[in-house]
RODO-2510 file (C-alpha; in nm, 4 decimals, decimal comma):
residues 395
     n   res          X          Y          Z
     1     x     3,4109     0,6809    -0,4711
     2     x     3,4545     0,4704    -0,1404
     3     x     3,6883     0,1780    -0,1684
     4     x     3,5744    -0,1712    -0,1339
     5     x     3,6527    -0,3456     0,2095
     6     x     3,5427    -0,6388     0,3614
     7     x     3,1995    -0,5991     0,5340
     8     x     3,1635    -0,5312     0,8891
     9     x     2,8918    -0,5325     1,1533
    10     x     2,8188    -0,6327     1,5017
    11     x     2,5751    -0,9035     1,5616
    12     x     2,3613    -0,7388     1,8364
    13     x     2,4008    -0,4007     1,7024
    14     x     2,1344    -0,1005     1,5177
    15     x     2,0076    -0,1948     1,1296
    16     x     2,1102     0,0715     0,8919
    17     x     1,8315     0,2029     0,6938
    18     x     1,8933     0,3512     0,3878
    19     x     1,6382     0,4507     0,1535
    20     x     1,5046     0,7724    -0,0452
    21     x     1,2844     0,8037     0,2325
    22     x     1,3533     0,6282     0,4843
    23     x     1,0229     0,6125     0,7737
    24     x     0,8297     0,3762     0,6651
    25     x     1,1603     0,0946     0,6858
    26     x     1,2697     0,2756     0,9971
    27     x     0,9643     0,2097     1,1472
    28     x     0,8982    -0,1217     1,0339
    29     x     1,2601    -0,2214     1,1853
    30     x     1,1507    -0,0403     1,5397
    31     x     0,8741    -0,2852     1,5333
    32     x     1,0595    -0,5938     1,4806
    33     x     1,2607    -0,4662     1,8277
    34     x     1,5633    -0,3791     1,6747
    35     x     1,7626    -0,0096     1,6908
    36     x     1,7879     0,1660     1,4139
    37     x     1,9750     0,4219     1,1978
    38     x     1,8680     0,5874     0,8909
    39     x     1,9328     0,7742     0,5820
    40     x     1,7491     0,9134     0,3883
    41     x     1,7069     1,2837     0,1591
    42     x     1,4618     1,4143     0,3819
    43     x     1,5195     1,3590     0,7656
    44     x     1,1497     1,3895     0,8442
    45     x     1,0167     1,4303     1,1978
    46     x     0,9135     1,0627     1,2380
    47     x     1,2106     0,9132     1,1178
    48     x     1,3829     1,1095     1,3635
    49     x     1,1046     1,0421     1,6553
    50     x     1,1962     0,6360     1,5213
    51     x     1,5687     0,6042     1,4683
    52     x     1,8553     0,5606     1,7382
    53     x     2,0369     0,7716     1,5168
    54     x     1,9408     0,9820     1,1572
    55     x     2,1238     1,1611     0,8705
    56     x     2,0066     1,3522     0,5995
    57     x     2,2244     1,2778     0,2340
    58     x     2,1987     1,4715    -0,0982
    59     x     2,0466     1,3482    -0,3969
    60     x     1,7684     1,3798    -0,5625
    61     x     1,4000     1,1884    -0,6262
    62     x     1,5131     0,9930    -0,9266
    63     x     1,8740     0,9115    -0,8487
    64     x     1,8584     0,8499    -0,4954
    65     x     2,1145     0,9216    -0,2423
    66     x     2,4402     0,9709    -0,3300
    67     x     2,6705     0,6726    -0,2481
    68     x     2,9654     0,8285    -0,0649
    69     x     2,7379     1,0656     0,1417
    70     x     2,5555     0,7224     0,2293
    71     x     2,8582     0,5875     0,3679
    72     x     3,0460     0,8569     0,5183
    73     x     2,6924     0,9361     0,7228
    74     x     2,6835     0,5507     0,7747
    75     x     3,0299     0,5806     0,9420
    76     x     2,9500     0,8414     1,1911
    77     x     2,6487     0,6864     1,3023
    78     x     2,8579     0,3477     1,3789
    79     x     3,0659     0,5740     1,5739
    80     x     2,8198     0,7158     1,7563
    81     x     2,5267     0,4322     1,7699
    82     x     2,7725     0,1406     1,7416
    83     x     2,8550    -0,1179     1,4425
    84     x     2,5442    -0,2063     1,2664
    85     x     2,4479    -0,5872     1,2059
    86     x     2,3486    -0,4980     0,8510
    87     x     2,2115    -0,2438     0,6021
    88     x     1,8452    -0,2573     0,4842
    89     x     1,8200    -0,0682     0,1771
    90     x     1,4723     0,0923     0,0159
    91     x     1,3949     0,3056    -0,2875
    92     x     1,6889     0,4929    -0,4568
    93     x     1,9087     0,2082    -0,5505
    94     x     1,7027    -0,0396    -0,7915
    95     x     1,8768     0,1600    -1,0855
    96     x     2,2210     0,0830    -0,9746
    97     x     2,3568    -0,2231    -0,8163
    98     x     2,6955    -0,1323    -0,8597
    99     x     2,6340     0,1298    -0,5599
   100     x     2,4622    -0,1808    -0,3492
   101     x     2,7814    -0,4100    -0,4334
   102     x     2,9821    -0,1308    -0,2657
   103     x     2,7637    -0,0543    -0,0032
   104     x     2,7682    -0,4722     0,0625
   105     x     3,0992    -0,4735     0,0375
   106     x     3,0900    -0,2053     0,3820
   107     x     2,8225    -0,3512     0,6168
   108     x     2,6341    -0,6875     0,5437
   109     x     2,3078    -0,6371     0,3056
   110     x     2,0676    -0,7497     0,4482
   111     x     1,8165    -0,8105     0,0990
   112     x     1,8193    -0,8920    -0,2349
   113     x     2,2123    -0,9078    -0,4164
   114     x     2,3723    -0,6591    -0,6723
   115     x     2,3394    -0,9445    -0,9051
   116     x     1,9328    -0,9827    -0,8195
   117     x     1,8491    -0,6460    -0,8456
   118     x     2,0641    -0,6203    -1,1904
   119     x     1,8683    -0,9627    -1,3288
   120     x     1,4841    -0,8252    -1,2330
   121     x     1,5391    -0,4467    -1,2648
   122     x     1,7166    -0,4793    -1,6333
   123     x     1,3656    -0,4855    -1,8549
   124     x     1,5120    -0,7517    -2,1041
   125     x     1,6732    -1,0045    -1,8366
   126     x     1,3665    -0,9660    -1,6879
   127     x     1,1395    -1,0190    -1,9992
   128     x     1,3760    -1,2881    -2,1172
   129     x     1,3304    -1,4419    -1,7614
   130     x     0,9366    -1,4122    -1,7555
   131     x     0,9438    -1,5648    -2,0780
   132     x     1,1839    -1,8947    -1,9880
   133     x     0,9612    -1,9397    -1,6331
   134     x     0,6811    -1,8958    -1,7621
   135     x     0,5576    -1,5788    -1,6128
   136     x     0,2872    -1,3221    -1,8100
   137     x     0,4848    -1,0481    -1,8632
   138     x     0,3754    -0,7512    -2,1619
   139     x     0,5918    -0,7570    -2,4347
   140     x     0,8938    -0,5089    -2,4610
   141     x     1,1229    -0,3029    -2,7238
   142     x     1,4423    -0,1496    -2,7074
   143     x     1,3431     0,0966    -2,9460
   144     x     1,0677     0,3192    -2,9735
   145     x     0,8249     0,0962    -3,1489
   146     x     0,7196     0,2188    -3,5467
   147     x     0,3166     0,2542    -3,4220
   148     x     0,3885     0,4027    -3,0358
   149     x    -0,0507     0,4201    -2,9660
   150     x    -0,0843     0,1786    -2,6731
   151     x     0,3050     0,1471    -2,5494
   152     x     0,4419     0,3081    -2,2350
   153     x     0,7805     0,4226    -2,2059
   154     x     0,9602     0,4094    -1,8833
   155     x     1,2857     0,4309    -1,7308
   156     x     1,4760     0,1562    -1,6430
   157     x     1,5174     0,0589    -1,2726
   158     x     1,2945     0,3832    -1,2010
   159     x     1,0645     0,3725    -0,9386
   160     x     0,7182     0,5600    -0,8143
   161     x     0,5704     0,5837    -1,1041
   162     x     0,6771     0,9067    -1,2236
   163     x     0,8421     0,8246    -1,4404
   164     x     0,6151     0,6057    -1,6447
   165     x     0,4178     0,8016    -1,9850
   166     x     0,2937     0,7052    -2,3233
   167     x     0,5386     0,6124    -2,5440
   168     x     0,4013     0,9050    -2,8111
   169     x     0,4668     1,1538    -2,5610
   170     x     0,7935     1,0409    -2,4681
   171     x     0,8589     1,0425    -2,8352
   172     x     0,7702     1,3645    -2,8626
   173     x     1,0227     1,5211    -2,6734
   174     x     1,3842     1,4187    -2,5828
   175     x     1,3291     1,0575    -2,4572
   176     x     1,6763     0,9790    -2,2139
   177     x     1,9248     0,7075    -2,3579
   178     x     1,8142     0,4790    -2,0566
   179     x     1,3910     0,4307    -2,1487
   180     x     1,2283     0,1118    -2,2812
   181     x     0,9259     0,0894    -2,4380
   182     x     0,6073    -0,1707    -2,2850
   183     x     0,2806    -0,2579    -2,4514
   184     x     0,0032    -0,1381    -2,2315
   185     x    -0,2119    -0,3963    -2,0589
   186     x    -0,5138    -0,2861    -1,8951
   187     x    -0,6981    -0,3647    -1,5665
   188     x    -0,6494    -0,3539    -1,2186
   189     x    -0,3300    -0,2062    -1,0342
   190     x    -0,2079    -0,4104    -0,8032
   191     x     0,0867    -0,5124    -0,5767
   192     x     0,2013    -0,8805    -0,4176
   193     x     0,4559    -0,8643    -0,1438
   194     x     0,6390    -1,1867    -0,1520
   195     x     0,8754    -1,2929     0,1108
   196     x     1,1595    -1,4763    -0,0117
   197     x     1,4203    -1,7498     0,1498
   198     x     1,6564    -2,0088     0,0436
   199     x     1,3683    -2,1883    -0,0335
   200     x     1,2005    -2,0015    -0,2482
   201     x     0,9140    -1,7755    -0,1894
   202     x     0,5587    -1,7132    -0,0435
   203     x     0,3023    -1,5056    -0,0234
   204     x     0,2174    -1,2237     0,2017
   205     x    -0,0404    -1,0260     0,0820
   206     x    -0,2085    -0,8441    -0,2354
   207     x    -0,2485    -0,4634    -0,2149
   208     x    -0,4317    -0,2754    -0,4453
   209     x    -0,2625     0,0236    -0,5933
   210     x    -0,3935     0,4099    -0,6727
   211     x    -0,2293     0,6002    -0,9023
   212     x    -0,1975     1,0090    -0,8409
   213     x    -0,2165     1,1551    -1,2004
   214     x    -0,1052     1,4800    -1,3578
   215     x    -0,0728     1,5747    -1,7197
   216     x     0,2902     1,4920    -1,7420
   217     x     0,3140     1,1833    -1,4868
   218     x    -0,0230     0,9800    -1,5289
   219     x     0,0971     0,6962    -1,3413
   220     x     0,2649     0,8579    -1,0115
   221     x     0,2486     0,6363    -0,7264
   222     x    -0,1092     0,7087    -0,4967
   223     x    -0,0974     0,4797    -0,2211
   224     x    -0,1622     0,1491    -0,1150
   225     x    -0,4725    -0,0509     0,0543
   226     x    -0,4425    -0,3514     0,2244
   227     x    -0,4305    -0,6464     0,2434
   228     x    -0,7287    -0,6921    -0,0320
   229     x    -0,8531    -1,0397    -0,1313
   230     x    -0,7923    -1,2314    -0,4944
   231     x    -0,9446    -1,4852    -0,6259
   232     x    -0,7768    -1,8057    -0,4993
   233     x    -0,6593    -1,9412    -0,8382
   234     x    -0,5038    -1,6423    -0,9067
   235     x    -0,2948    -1,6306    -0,6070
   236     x    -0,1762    -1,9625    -0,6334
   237     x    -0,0907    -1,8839    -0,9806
   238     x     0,1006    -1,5741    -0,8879
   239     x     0,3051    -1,7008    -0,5581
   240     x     0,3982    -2,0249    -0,7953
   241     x     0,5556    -1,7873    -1,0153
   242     x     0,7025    -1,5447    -0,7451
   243     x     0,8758    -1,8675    -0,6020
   244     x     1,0119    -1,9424    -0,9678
   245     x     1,1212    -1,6165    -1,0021
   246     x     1,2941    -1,6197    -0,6390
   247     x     1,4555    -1,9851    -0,7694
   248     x     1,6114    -1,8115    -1,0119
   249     x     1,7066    -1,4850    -0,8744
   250     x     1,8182    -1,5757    -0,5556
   251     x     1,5615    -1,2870    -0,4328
   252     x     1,5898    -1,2659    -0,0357
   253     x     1,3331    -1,0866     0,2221
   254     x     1,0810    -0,8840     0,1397
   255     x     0,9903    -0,8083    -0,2632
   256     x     0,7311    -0,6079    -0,4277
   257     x     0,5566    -0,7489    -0,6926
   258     x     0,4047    -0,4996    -0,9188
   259     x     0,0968    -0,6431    -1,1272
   260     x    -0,2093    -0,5751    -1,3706
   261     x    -0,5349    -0,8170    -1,2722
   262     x    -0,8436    -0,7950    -1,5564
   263     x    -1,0345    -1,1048    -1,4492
   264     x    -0,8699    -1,4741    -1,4401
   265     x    -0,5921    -1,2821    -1,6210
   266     x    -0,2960    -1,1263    -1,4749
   267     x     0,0574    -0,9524    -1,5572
   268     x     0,3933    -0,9083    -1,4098
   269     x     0,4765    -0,5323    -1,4489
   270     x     0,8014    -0,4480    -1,2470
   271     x     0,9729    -0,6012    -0,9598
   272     x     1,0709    -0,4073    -0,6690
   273     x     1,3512    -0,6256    -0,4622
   274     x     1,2969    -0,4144    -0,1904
   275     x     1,0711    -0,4001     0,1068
   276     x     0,8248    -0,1405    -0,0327
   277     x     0,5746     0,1129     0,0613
   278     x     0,3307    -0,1955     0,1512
   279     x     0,4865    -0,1867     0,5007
   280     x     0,2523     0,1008     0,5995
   281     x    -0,0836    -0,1008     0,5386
   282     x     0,0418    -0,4920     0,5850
   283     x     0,2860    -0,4775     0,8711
   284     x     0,0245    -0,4796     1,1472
   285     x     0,0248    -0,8162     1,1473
   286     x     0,2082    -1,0729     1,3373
   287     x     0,4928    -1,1117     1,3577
   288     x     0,6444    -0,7761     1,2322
   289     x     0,7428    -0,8269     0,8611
   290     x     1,0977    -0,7107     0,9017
   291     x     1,1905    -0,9599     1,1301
   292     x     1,0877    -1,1943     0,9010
   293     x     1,2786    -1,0204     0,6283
   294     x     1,5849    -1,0105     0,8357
   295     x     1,5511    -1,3812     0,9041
   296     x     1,5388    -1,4627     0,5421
   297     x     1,7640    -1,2367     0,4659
   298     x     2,0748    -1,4643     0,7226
   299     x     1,9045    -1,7762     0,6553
   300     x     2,2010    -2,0342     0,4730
   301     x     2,1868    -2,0613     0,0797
   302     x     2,0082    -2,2818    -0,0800
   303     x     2,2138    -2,5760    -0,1219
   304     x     2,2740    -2,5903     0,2569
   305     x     2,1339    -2,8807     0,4531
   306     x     1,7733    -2,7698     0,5697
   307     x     1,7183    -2,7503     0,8987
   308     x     1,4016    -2,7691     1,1065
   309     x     1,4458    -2,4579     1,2392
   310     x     1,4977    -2,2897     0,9201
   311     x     1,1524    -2,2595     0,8325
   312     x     1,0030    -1,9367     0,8473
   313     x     0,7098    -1,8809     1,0939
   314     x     0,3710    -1,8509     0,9863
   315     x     0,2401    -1,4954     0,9380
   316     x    -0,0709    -1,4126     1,0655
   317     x    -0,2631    -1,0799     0,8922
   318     x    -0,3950    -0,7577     0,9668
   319     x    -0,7858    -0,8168     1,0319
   320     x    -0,8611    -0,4402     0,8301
   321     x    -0,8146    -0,2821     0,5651
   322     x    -0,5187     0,0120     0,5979
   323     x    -0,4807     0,2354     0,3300
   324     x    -0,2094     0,5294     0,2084
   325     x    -0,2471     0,7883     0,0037
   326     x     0,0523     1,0345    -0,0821
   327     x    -0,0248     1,4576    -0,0647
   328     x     0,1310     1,6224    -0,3419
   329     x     0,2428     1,9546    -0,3162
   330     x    -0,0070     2,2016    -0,5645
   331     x     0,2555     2,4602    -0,5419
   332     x     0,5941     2,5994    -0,4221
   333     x     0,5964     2,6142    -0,0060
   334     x     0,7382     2,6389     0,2956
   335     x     0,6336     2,4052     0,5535
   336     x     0,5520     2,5657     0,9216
   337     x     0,5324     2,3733     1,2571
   338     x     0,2438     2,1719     1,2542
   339     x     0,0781     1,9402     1,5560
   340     x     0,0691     1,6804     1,2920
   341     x    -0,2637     1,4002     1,3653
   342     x    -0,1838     1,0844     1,3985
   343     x    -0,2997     0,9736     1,0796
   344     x    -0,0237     1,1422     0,8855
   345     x     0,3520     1,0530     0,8238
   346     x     0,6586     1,1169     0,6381
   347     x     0,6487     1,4679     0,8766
   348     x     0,8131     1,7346     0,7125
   349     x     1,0050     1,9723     0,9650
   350     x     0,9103     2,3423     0,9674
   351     x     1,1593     2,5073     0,7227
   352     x     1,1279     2,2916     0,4706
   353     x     1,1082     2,4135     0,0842
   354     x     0,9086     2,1687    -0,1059
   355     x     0,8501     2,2520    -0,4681
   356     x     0,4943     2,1954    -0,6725
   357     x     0,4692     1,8093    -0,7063
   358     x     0,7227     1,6876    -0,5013
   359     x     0,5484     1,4754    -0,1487
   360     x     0,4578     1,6493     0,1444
   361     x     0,3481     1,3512     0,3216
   362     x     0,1120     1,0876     0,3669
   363     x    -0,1987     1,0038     0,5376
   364     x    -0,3589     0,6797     0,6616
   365     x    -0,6975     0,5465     0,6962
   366     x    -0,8637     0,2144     0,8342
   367     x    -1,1571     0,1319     0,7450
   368     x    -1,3033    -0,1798     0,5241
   369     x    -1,5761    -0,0171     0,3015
   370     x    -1,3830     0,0930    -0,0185
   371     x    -1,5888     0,4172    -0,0238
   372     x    -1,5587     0,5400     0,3105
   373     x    -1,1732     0,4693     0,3184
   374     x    -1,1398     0,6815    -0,0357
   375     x    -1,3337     0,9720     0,1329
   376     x    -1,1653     0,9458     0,4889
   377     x    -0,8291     0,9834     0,2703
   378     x    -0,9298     1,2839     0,0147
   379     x    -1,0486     1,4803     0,3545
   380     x    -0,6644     1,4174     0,5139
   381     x    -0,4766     1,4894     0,2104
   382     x    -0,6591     1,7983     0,1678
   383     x    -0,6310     1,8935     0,5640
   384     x    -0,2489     1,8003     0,5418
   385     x    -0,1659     1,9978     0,2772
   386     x    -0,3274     2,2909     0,4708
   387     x    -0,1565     2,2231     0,7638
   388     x     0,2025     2,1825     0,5788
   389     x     0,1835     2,4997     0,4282
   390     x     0,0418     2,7120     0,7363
   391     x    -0,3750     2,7333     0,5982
   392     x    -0,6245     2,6960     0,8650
   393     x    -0,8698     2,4300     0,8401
   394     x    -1,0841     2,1681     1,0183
   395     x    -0,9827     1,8182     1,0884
***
């Protein structure tokens, strides 16, 4: 394991991206006008295309990249791309901080603490929390509850929904040392993204979320549309409690707000204290979300004087509806080289081996009639997953 030294970075220089996957961050940070280097697991042609500077780690879906691969790659690419100013990290480390509070102690983070993500990705800190503030949050166990009909067991600090089942079916088999147990709540899937400061946070939009199901993994992450429209009360009800949550936290930039919505009623599921996979449909807005997450991100702790100048600008939002939805592979492949459309990202490169129900990639749609953007999206998964694996078709 890397040693701890004191962080480095150079003001004017790249943002290191480090994430699972790291395109849609990479992106996000071109559009703010800053350089950027990434790593990620899968190198993809648009992060490439994106970045100053790339690396492909090891690791794996659920545990992320591996932490001295991260930094090692990190290192050459300051050698070659110059210092970085920071490191923006994505999906990959929500399920261990420890690996953030070394990769802090290397180049500034730029986001949410080891000690934030530990307090809102631990499912009884958080529970305890969302009890204290005053948050609706379902009820969790420890233990696999004696009657397991209408509980969900999940993984702690997993992400993507993969991981999530029914508690009896997790029960069932051998259920890992690291799963608690939730009471279902039913209703609408949805996401907040919150942007937090030192004074607290606010709102920046409401996605609603699709889930791509298969026998064993009925709630794998879908995709994304937005930014959709909630009822007024509601919203005010849910950014009050995302800025008592950020109070207590100390949350900073960008955070994912997972949620169930049946009605006037609403849930807090997870929390994601990350920018998330809302980037793709939100950030085409102005100004570009990550330079507001940046900014939030250096802006002086809360019990500095408040300055004028501190506040953060007003964000104005997309006037359509965007909406993602991932393409799963059906079976074992091999990619070929594709003239990919603009509509789809996350690019694999020719070559690659991607085994039945891992991501190929995922495709985008604009449109604001519900119907037309499901049907626009089914046609372009279908069509991309034709084109990844080498199948003629039409699009």
């Amino acid at each position: 394991m890397p040693s701890r030294s004191p962080a480095r970075s150079s003001a004017d220089g790249p943002i290191l991206v480090v994430a699972v996957s790291a395109r849609a961050l990479t992106e996000a940070v071109v559009r703010s006008g800053r350089p950027v280097l990434a790593v990620d697991l899968f190198g993809d042609d648009d992060t490439r295309a994106a970045a100053a500077g790339f690396a492909v780690a090891p690791g794996s879906l659920d545990d992320g990249p591996e932490l001295a691969a991260v930094i090692a790659a990190g290192e050459r690419l300051a050698a070659a791309h110059g210092e970085p100013a920071g490191v923006v990290v994505g999906s990959g480390f929500e399920h261990r901080p420890e690996a953030l509070a070394i990769l802090a102690a290397r180049w500034p983070l730029l986001g949410c603490s080891p000690e934030a993500v530990a307090a809102v990705k631990d499912p009884a800190r958080l529970a305890t929390l969302c009890g204290t503030l005053g948050i609706p949050h379902p009820e969790i166990a420890a233990t696999p509850p004696a009657d397991p009909a209408g509980w969900l067991a999940k993984r702690a600090g997993g992400s993507g929904g993969g991981h999530v089942m029914p508690a009896t079916a997790a029960m069932a088999g051998a259920s890992p040392a690291d799963r608690t147990f939730q009471r279902r709540v039913d209703g609408r899937a949805m996401s907040a993204t919150i942007l937090c400061d030192a004074d607290g946070a606010r709102l920046v939009g409401f996605c609603a979320a699709a889930f791509a199901p298969t026998p064993s993994q009925p709630y794998r992450f879908g995709g994304l549309a937005g930014p959709v429209a909630v009822d007024p009360d509601l919203a005010a009800q849910i950014t009050a409690a995302a800025d008592r949550l950020a109070h207590a936290t100390d949350l900073r930039g960008l955070v994912g707000l997972d949620l169930v919505v049946d009605g006037s009623r609403w849930w807090l599921i997870e929390v994601n204290p990350r920018p998330t996979a809302a980037l793709d449909v939100l950030d085409r807005g102005s100004p570009p979300l990550m330079a507001l997450h940046i900014a939030a991100c250096e802006t002086a702790p809360a019990s500095a004087e408040p300055s004028a100048t501190d506040a953060a600008p007003a964000w104005t939002p997309p006037a359509t509806i965007a909406a993602t939805a991932l393409v799963y592979a059906p079976r074992d492949g091999v990619t070929v080289a594709v003239d990919w459309p603009d509509w789809v990202a996350d690019r694999p490169l020719a070559g690659t081996t991607i085994a039945a129900g891992a991501p190929i990639c995922t495709v985008r749609a604009v449109d604001d009639d519900a119907d037309a953007r499901t049907a626009c999206l089914e046609a372009r998964a279908r069509c991309a997953m034709t084109l990844a694996f080498g199948e003629k078709t039409k699009h």
